[in-house]
C-alpha positions as CSV (number, residue, x, y, z in Angstrom):
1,X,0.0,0.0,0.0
2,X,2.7,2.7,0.8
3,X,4.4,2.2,-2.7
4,X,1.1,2.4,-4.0
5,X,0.3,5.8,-2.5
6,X,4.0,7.1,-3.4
7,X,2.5,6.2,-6.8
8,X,-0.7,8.1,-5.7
9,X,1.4,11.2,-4.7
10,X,3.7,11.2,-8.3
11,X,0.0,11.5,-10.4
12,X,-0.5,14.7,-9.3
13,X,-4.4,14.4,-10.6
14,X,-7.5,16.2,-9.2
15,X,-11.2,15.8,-8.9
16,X,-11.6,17.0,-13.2
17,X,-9.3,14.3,-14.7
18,X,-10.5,11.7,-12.2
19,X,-14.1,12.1,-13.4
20,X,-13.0,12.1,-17.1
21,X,-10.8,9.0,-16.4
22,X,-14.0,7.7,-14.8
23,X,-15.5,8.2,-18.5
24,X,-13.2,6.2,-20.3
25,X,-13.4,2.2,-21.0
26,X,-9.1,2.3,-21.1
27,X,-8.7,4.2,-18.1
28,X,-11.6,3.5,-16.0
29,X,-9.6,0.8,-13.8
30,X,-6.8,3.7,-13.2
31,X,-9.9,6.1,-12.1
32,X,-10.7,3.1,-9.2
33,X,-7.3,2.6,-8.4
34,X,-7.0,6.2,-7.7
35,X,-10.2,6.4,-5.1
36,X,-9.2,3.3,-3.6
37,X,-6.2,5.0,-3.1
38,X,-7.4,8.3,-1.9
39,X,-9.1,5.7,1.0
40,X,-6.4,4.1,2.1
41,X,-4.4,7.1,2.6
42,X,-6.9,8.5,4.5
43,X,-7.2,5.9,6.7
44,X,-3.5,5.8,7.3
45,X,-3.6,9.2,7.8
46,X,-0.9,9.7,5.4
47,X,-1.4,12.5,3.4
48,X,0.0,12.9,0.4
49,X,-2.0,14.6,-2.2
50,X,-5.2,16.5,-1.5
51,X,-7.7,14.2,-1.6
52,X,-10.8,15.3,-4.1
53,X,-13.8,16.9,-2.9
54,X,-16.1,17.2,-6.2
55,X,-16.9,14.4,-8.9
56,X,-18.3,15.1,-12.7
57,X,-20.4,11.9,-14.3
58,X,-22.1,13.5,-16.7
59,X,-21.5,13.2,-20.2
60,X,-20.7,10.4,-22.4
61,X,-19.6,7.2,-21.0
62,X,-17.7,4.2,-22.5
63,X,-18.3,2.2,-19.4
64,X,-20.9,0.0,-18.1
65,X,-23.2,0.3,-15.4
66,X,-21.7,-2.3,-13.6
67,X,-18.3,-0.9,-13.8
68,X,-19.8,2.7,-12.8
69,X,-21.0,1.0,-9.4
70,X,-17.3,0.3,-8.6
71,X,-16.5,3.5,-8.8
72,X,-18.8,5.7,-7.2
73,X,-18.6,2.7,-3.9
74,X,-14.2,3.3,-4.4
75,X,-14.9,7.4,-3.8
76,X,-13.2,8.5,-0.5
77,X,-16.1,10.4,1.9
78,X,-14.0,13.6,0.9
79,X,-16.7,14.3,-1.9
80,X,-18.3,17.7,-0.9
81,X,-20.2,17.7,-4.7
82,X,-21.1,15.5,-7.6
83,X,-22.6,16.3,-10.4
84,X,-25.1,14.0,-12.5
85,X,-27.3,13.6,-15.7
86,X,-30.0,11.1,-16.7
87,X,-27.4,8.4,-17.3
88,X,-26.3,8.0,-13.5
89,X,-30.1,8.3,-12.4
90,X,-30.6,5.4,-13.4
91,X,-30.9,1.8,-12.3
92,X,-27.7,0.3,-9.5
93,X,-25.8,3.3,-10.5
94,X,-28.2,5.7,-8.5
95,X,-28.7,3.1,-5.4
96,X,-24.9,3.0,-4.6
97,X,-24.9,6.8,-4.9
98,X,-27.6,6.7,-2.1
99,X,-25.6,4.0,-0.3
100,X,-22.9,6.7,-0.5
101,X,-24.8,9.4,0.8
102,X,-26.1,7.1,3.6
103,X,-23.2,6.8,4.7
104,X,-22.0,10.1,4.5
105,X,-25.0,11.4,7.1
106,X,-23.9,8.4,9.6
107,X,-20.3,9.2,10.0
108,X,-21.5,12.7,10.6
109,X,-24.4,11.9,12.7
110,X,-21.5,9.5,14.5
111,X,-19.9,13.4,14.6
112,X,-22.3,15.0,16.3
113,X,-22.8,13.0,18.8
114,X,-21.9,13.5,22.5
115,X,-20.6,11.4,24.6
116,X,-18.0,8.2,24.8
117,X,-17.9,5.9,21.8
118,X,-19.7,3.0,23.5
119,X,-22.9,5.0,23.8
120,X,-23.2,5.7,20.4
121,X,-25.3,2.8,19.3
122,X,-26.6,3.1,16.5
123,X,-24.7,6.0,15.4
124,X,-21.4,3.9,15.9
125,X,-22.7,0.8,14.0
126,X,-23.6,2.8,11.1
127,X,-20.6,4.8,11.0
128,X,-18.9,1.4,11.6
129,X,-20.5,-0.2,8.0
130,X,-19.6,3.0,5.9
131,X,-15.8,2.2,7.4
132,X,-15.2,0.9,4.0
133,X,-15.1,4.0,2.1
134,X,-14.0,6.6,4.9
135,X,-11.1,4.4,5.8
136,X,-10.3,3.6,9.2
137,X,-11.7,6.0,11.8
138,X,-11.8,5.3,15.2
139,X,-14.4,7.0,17.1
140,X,-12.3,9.4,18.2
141,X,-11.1,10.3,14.8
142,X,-14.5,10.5,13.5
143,X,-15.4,13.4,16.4
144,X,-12.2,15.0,15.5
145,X,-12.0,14.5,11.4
146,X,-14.5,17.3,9.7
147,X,-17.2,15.4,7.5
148,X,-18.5,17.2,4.4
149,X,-21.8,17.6,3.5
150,X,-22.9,16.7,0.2
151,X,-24.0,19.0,-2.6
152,X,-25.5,17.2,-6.1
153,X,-26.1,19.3,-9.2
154,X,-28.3,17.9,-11.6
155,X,-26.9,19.0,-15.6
156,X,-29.4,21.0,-17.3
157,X,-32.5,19.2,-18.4
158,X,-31.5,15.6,-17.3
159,X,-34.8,15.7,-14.7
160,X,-38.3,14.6,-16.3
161,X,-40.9,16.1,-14.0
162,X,-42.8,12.8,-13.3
163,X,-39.1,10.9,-12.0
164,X,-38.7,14.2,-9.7
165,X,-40.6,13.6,-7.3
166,X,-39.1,9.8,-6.5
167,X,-35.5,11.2,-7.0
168,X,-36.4,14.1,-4.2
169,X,-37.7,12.0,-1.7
170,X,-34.7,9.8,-1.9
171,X,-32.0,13.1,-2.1
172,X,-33.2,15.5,0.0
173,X,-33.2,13.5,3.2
174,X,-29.1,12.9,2.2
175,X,-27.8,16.1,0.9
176,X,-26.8,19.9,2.1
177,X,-27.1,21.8,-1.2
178,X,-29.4,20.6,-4.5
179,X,-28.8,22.3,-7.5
180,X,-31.8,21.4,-10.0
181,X,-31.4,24.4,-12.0
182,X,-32.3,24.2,-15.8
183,X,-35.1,21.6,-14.9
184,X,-38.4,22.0,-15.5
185,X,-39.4,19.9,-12.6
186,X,-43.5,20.9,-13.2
187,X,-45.8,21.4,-10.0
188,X,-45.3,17.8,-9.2
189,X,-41.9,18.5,-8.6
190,X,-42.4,21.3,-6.6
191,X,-45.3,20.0,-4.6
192,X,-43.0,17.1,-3.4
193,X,-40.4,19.6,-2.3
194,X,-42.9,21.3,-0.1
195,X,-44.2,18.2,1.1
196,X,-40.5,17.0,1.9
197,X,-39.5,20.8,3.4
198,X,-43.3,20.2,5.6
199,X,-42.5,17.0,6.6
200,X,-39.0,18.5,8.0
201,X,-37.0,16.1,5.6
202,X,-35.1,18.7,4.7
203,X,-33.8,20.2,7.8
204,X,-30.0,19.8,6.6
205,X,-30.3,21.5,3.6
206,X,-28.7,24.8,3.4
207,X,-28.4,25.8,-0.3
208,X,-31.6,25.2,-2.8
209,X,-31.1,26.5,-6.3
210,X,-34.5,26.6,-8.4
211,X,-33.0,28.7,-11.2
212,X,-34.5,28.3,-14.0
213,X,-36.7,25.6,-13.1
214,X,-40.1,26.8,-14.3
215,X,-41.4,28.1,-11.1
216,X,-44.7,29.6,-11.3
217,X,-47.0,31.1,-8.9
218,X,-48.7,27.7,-8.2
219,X,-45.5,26.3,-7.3
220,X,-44.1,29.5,-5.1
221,X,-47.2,29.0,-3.3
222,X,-46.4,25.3,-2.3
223,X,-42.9,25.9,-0.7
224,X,-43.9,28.9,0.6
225,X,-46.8,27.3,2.8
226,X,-44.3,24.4,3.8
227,X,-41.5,27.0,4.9
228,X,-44.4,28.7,7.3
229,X,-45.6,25.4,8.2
230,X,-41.9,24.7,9.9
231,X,-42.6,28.1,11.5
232,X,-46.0,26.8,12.9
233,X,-44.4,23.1,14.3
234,X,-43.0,24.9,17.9
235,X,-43.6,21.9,19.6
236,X,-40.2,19.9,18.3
237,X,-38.6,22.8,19.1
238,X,-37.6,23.9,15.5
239,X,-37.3,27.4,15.0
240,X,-37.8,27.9,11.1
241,X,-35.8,26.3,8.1
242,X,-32.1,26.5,8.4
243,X,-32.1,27.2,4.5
244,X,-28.6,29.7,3.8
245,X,-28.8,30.1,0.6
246,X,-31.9,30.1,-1.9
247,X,-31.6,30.8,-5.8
248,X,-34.8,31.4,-8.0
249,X,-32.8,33.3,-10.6
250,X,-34.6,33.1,-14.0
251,X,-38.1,32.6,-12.9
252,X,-41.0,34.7,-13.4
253,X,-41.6,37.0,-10.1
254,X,-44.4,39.5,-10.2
255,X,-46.5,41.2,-7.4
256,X,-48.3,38.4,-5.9
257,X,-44.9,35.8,-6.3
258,X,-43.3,38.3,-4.4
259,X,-46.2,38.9,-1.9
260,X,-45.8,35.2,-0.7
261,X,-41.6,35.2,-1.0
262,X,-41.6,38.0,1.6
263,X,-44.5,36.6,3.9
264,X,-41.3,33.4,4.6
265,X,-38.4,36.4,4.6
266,X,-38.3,36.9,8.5
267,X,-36.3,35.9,11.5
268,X,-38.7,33.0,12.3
269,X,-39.4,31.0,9.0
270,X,-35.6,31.0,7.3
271,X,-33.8,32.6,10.1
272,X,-30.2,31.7,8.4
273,X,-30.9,33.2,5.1
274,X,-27.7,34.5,4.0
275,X,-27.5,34.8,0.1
276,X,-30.9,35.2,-1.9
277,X,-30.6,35.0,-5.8
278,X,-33.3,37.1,-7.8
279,X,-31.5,37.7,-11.3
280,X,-33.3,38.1,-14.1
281,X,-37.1,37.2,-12.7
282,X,-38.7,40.4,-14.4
283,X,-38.8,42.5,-11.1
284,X,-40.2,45.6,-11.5
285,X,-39.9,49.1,-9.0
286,X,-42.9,47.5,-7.2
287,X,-41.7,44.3,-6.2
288,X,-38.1,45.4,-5.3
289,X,-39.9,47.8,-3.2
290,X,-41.7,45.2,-1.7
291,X,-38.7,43.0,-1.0
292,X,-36.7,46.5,0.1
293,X,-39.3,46.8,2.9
294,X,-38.8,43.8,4.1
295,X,-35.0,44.4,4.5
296,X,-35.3,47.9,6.0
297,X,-37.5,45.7,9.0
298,X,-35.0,43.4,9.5
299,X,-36.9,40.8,8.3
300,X,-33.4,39.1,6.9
301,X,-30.8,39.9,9.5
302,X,-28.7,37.4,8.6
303,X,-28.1,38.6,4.6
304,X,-25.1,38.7,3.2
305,X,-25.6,38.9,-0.3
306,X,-28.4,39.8,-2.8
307,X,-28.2,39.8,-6.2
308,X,-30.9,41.3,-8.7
309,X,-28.6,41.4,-11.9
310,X,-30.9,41.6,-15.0
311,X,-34.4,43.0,-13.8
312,X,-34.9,45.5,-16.1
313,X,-38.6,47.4,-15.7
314,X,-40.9,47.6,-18.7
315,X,-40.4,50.5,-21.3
316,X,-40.9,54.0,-19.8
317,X,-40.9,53.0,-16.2
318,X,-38.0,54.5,-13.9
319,X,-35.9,52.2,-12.2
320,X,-34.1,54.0,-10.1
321,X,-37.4,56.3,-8.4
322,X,-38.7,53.6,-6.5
323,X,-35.5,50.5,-6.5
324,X,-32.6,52.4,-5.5
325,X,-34.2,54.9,-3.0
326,X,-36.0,51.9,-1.6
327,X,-32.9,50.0,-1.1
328,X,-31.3,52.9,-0.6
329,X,-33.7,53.3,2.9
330,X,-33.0,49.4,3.8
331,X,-29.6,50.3,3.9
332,X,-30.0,53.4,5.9
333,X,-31.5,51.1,8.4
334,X,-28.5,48.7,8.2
335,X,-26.7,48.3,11.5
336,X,-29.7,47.2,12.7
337,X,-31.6,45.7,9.7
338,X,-28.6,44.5,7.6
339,X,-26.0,43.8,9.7
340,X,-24.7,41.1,8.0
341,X,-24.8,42.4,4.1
342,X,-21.6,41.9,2.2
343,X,-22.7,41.9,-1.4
344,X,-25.2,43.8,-3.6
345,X,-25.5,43.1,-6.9
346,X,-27.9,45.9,-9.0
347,X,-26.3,45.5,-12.6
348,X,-29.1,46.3,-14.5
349,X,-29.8,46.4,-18.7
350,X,-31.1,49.7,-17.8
351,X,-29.7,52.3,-15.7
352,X,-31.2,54.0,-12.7
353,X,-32.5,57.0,-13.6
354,X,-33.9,59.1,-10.6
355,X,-32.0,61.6,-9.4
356,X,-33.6,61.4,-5.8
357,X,-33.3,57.6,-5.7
358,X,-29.5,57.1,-6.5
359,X,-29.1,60.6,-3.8
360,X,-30.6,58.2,-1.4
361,X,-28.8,55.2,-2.1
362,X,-25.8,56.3,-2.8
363,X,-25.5,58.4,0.4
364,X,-26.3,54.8,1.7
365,X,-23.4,52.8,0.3
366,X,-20.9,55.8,1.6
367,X,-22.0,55.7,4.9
368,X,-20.7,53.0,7.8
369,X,-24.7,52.0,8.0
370,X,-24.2,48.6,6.6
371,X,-20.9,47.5,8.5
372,X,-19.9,44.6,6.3
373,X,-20.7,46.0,3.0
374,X,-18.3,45.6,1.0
375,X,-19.1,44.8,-2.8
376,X,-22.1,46.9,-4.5
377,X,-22.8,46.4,-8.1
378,X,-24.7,49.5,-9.8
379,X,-26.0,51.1,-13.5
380,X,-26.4,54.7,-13.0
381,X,-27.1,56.9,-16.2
382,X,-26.8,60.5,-17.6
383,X,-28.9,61.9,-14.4
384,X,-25.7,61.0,-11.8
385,X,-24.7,64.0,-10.3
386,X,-21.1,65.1,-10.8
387,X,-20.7,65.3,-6.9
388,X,-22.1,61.9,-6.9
389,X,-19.4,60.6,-9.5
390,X,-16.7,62.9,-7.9
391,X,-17.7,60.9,-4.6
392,X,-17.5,57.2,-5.6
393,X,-13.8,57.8,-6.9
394,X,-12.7,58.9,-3.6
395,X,-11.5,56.0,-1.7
396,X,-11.3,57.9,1.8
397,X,-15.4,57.8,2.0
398,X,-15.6,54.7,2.4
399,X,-18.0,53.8,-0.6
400,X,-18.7,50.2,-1.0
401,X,-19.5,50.6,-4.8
402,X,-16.7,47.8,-6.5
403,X,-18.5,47.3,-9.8
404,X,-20.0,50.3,-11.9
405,X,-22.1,50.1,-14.9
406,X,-22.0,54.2,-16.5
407,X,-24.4,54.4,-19.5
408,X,-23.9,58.6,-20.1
409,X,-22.6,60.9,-23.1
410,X,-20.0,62.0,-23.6
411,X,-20.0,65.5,-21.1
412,X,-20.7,62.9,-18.0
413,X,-18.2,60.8,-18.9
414,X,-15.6,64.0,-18.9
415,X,-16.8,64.5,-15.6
416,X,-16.2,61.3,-14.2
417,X,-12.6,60.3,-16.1
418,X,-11.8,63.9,-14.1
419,X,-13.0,62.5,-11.0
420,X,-11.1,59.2,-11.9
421,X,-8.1,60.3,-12.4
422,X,-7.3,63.6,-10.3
423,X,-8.6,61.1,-7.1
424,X,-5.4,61.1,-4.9
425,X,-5.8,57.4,-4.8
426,X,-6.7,54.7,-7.5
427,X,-10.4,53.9,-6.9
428,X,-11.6,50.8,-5.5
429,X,-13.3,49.8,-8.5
430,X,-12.9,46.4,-9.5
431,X,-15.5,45.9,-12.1
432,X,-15.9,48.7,-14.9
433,X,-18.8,48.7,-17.6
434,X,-18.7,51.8,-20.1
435,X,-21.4,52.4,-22.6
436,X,-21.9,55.3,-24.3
437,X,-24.1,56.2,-27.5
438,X,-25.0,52.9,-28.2
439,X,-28.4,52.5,-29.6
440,X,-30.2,49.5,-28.2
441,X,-33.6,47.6,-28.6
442,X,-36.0,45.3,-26.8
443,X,-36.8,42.0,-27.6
444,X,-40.2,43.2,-28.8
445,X,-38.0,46.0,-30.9
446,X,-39.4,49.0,-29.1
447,X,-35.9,51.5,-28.3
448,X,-34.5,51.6,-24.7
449,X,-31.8,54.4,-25.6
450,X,-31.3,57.3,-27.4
451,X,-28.3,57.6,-29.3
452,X,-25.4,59.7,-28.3
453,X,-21.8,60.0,-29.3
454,X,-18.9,60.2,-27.6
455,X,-16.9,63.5,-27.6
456,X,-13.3,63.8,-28.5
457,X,-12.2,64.9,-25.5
458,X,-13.8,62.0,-23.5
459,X,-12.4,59.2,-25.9
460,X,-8.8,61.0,-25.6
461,X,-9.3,61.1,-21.2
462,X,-10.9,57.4,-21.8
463,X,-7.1,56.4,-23.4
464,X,-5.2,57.9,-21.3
465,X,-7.0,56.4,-17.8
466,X,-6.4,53.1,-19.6
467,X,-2.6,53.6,-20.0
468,X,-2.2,55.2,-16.6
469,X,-3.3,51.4,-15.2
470,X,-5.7,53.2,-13.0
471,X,-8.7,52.0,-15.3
472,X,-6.8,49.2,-17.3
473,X,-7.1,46.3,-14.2
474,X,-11.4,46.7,-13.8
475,X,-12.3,48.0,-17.5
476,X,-14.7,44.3,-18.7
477,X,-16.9,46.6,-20.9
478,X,-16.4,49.6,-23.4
479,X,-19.5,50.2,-25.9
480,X,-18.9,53.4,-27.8
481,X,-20.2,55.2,-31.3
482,X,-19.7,57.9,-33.0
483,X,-23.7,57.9,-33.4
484,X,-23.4,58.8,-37.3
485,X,-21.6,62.0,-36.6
486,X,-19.3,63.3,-39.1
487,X,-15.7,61.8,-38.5
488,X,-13.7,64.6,-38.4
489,X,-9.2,64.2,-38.2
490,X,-9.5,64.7,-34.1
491,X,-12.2,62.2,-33.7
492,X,-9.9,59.8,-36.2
493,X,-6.5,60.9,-33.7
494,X,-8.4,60.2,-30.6
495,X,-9.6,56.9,-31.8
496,X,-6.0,55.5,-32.6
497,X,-5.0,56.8,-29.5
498,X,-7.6,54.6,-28.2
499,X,-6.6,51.9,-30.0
500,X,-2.8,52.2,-29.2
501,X,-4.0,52.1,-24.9
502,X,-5.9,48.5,-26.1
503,X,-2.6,47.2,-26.3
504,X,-0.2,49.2,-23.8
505,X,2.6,46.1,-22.6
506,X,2.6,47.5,-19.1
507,X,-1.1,48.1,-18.1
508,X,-2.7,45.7,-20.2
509,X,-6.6,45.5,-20.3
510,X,-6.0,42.2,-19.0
511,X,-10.2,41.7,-18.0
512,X,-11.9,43.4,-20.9
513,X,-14.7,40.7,-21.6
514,X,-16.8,43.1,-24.3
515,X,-15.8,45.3,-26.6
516,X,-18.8,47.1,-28.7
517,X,-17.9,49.7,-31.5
518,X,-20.6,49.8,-33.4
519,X,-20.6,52.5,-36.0
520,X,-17.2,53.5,-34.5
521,X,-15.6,54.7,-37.9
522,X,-12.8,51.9,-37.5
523,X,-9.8,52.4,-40.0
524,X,-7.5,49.5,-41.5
525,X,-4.6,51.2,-39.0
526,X,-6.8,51.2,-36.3
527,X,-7.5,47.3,-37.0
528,X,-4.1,46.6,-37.4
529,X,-3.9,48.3,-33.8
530,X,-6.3,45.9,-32.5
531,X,-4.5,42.9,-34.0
532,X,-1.2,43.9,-31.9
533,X,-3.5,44.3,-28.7
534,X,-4.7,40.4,-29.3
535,X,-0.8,39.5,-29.7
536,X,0.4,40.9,-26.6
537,X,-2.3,39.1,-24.8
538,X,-4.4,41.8,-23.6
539,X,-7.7,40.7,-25.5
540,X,-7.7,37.0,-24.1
541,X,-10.5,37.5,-22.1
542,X,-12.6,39.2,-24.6
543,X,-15.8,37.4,-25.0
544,X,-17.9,39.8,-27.4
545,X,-16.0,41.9,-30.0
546,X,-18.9,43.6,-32.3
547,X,-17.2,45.9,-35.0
548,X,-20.6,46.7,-37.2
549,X,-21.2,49.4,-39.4
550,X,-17.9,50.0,-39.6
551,X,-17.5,50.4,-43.7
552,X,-14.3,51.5,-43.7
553,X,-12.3,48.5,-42.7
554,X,-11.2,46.9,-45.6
555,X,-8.9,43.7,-46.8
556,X,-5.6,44.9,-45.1
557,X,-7.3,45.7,-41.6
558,X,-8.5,42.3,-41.6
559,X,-5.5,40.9,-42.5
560,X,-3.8,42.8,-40.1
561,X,-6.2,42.0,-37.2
562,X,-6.1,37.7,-38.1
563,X,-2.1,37.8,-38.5
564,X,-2.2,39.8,-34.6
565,X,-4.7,36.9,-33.3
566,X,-2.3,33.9,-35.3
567,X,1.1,35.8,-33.8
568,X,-0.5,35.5,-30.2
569,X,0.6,32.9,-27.8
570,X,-3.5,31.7,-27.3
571,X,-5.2,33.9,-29.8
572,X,-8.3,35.4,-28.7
573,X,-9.2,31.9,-26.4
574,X,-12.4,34.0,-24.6
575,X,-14.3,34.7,-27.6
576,X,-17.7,33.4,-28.2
């Protein structure tokens, strides 16, 4: 066994290859060799090699079921996740991962448990059959050895709604974090949930992620009722769901869903809430002011990060006159409401466009109200005040803003480069999102923006806070235009200039993720100039790269952009 785990320690491999191993029909028997492994040095306490705490078995799969069974019994009780599709639901494969899990919950009930080893009946026998795959742990061992709970992610629509209630029933009981996101698990899905969260099978969950899962009102309704049933059952001495983390992301929310969400957002019903995911549900100023009352009340003490990225209001309607001064009055209320609140994530489509509302919040984030917070994503728009912009680059108040969205023309964006650059120390920003005079639509094709251009002087100040580093290290969106305006020599210097900061060696744009010039006027030099940005590196995060309506790149700018990208160690390895 020793030479074996000296063999162990010179593989070097982690929980990604082992799963692919896992995949293969050559190296499956190295894949088993390997967890066997990982349990024996465990057991000898000998470690060599980190021992791996996730496993992938999705995907294709030259093995046999029989052969699959090996492996998932061989995995060391290090697992903290596993991920799995419609092939490992089914048949053995899925009742040794159960047997896993099973035995997973007794070592850590074994844990738990007070007392000497002897009067740990059942506790010890169970933990004393599951010996096989933790390896040899005493009692003492097991009290002092940390046990991980287990989280499974389902892979996007591997769950059939009718098989989810079965599968549930048999997980939930097992596991600390489910992931069923990108399953349409239907209301028979989430009526067994409720009935499972009811029934207080579910007490050792702590993360639930429904994102994307079809969640309707029906089905909101169900766990809702369940969470305040918990709240109700006083008698086993249960005070509310232990729930930390809950994810609904990408689900319809409108008044009445978010009527019943905040009727279980208090202290009694999910008293450990600390992260609640609401991207992209099609909030509008009315239900963020809805959820915004609750905070100011204290109804989620134990919050520590919220994230409404995406929830853009209907055409016309203000964002900012009713979401950010309601937050903005949550957070005023913080130390005693919000003590907890790390991370607030308002990264919008559309940006906030009240000028009382970002007064209010904004005056929030720069206060000490909220102790912890830390990490405050925000759109603001052309009605930002210059104080307001002068403020958030000024380190020494104390402003928790670290990503900013800025959708203004181009006199705004003089006033905040100023800001930016004259501030006696670099801001804090760590996430950086510039648009400005872009024209953009709704899906239904009705305009959300009016087009704008960007000034000369702005695109110059824009360059030169790139080269400085100051903006280079948080810059992951630049959308500009020229908005039709005629392209006169200083717009075309200005530009290169621009072009030239893309690819500055020492303060490379090394997190730029999209880069929009629609209607930018581009030359064949200026292409040329993006081709040696892509060969120094700086573009390989680059995701989106949109150079429309630009007629006057020709032939040779191409060619001089490709030969950049083929001259570059990786190319442009980001881009989608």
């Amino acid at each position: 066994i020793h030479c074996l785990l000296l063999f162990l320690k010179r593989l070097e491999i982690d929980a990604e290859p082992l799963s692919d191993l896992a995949k293969q029909r050559d190296s499956f028997g190295l894949a088993w060799l390997k967890a066997f492994l990982f349990v024996k040095m465990l057991a000898q306490d000998e470690i060599y090699v980190e021992p791996p705490t996730r496993i992938n078995l999705i995907g294709p799969s030259g093995v046999g079921v029989e052969k699959r069974f090996l492996f998932v019994n061989a995995l060391p009780l290090t697992i903290k996740q596993v991920t799995l599709d419609s092939r490992t639901l089914g048949g053995r494969a899925f009742e040794l991962l159960l047997e896993y899990l099973m035995g997973l919950m007794e070592l850590q009930i074994a844990a738990a448990l007070p007392g000497p080893a002897e009067s740990k009946t059942a506790a010890s026998s169970a933990a004393a059959a599951a010996k096989n795959r933790s390896g040899k742990l005493p009692q003492n061992d097991v009290q002092k050895r940390e046990i991980p709970g287990m989280n499974v992610l389902f892979a996007e629509n591997s769950l059939e709604p009718s098989e989810t209630p079965e599968i549930l029933e048999l997980l939930l009981p097992l596991v600390e974090g489910i992931s069923l996101k990108g399953n349409p698990i239907g209301t028979e899905g989430f009526r067994a949930l409720a009935e499972l969260v009811r029934a207080e099978r579910a007490q050792g969950l702590r993360i639930l992620n429904l994102q994307r899962t079809g969640l309707d009102s029906e089905g909101l309704e169900l766990i809702c009722e369940a969470i305040k049933d918990i709240k109700e059952n006083k008698s086993k001495g249960h005070d509310g769901w232990g729930l930390e983390c809950l994810n609904l992301s990408e689900n319809r929310i409108g008044t009445e869903e978010m009527k019943m969400l905040c009727s279980v957002l208090s202290r009694s019903t999910l008293p450990r809430l600390g992260a609640l995911h609401l991207a992209k549900c099609g909030l509008r100023c009315a239900q963020i002011d809805q959820l915004a009352g609750i905070m100011g009340k204290g109804g989620v003490r134990s919050l520590e990060l919220l994230d409404l990225e995406g929830n853009e209001p209907l055409s016309g309607e203000k964002l900012g006159s009713v979401d950010l001064g309601g937050l903005g009055r949550a957070l005023q209320n913080g130390q005693k409401a919000l003590p907890h609140l790390k991370i607030l994530n308002l990264f919008t489509d559309r940006c906030a466009d009240s000028v009382e509302g970002m007064r209010v919040f904004l005056s929030a984030v720069e206060s000490l109200k909220c102790p912890l917070l830390k990490d405050v994503n925000v759109h603001l728009g052309e009605d930002v005040s210059e104080d307001h912009l002068r403020r958030l680059c000024q380190r020494q108040n104390n402003c928790a803003v670290r990503g900013l969205r800025l959708r203004v023309e181009g006199p705004k964006l003089i006033q905040f480069l100023r800001a930016f650059m004259c501030a006696a120390e670099p801001p804090r920003f760590e996430i950086f999102d510039l648009v400005v005079g872009i024209s953009t639509v709704n899906d239904d094709g009705t305009d959300i923006g009016t087009p704008s251009c960007i000034e000369v002087r702005a695109l110059r100040m824009l360059g030169e806070a790139i080269r400085s580093g100051r903006l280079s290290s948080c810059l992951r969106t630049v959308a500009l235009s020229l908005a039709g305006l005629n392209d006169s020599p200083r717009y075309s210097e200005s530009r290169t200039n621009f072009f030239r900061a893309l690819g500055t060696k020492v303060h490379p744009v090394s997190n730029l993720a999209s880069l929009v010039l629609g209607d930018f006027g581009v030359s064949n030099e200026q292409m040329g100039l993006l081709g040696a940005a892509a060969k120094e590196g700086n573009l390989n995060a680059l995701g989106l790269l949109n150079l429309s309506r630009n007629g006057k790149i020709g032939k040779a700018g191409m060619e001089a952009f490709v030969k950049g990208i083929e001259e570059s160690e990786e190319g442009l390895p980001g881009l989608k």
